[in-house]
C-alpha positions as CSV (number, residue, x, y, z in Angstrom):
1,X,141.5,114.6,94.9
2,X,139.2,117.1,97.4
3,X,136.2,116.1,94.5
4,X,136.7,113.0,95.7
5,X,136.9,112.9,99.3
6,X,133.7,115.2,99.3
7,X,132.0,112.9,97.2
8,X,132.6,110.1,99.4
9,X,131.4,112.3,102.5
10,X,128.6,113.0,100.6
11,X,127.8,109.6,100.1
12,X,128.4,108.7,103.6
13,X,126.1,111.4,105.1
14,X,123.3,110.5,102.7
15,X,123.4,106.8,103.7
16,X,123.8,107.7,107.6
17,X,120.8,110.0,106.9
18,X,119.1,107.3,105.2
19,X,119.5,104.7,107.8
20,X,118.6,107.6,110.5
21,X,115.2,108.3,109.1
22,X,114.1,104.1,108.3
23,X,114.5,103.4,112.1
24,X,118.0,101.9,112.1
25,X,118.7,102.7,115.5
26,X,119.4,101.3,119.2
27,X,116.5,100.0,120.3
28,X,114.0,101.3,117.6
29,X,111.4,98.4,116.4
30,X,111.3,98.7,112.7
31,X,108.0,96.6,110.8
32,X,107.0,96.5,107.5
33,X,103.7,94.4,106.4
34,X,102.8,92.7,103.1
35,X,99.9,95.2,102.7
36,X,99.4,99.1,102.3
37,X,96.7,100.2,104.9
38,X,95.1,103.9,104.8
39,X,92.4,103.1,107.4
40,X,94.3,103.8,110.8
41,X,92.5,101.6,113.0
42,X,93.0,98.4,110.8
43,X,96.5,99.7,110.5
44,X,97.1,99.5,114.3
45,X,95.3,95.9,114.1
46,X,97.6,94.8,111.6
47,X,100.5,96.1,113.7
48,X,99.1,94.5,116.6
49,X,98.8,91.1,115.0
50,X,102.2,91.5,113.6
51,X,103.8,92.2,116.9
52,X,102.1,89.1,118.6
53,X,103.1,87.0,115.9
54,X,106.6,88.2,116.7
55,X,105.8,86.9,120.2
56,X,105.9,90.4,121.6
57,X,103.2,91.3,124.5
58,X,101.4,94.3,123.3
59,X,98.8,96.6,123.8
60,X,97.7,99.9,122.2
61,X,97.4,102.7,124.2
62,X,96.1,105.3,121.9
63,X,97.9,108.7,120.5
64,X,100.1,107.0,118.3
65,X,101.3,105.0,121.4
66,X,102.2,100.9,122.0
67,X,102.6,99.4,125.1
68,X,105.2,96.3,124.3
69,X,106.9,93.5,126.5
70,X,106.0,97.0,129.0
71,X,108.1,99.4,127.2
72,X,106.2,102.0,125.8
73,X,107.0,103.1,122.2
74,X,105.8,106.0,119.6
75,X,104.6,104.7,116.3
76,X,106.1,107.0,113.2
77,X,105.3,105.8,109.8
78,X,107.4,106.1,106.5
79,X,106.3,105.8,103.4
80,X,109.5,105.0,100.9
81,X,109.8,103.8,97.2
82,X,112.3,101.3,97.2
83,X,113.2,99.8,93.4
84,X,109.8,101.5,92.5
85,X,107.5,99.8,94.6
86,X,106.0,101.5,97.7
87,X,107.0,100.5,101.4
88,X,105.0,101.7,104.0
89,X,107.7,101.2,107.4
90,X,106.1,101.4,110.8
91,X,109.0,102.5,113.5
92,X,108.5,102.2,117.2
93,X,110.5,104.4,118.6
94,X,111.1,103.8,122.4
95,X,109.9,107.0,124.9
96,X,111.9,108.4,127.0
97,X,110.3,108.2,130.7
């Protein structure tokens, strides 16, 4: 019966940690595109694009850095297989003023 509860603690704390590290939190932006991109600066134009699309105000401020709707937010990429294929996540993560 303790196998079982740890199990299911285990489970619990893999999925939180999971969730944690794709950007699943309180005001967090999370974005993934339809294309892989290597090149950084057509990376930040793709983000761009997507986040006007979106209908978001946005400017890039440089140093990993987005100015949107005037928030300012950190960009972190993840790069995750999920069901074998590749996902490349962008997370904006709001900073702290």
């Amino acid at each position: 019966m303790l196998n079982f509860f740890l199990m299911i603690a285990v489970i619990v704390a893999s999925l939180t940690g999971f969730n944690w590290l794709m950007g699943y939190r309180k005001n967090h932006i999370q974005i993934d595109l339809d294309d892989r991109y290597i090149d950084y600066n057509e990376y930040v134009r793709a983000l761009k694009g997507e986040l006007r699309a979106q209908g978001r105000e946005v400017d890039y401020l440089g140093d990993r850095r987005f100015k949107i709707d005037g928030k300012t937010y950190m960009f972190i990429e993840r790069n995750v297989t999920m069901s074998g294929v590749p996902l490349q996540r962008t997370i904006l993560k709001p900073v702290k003023s």
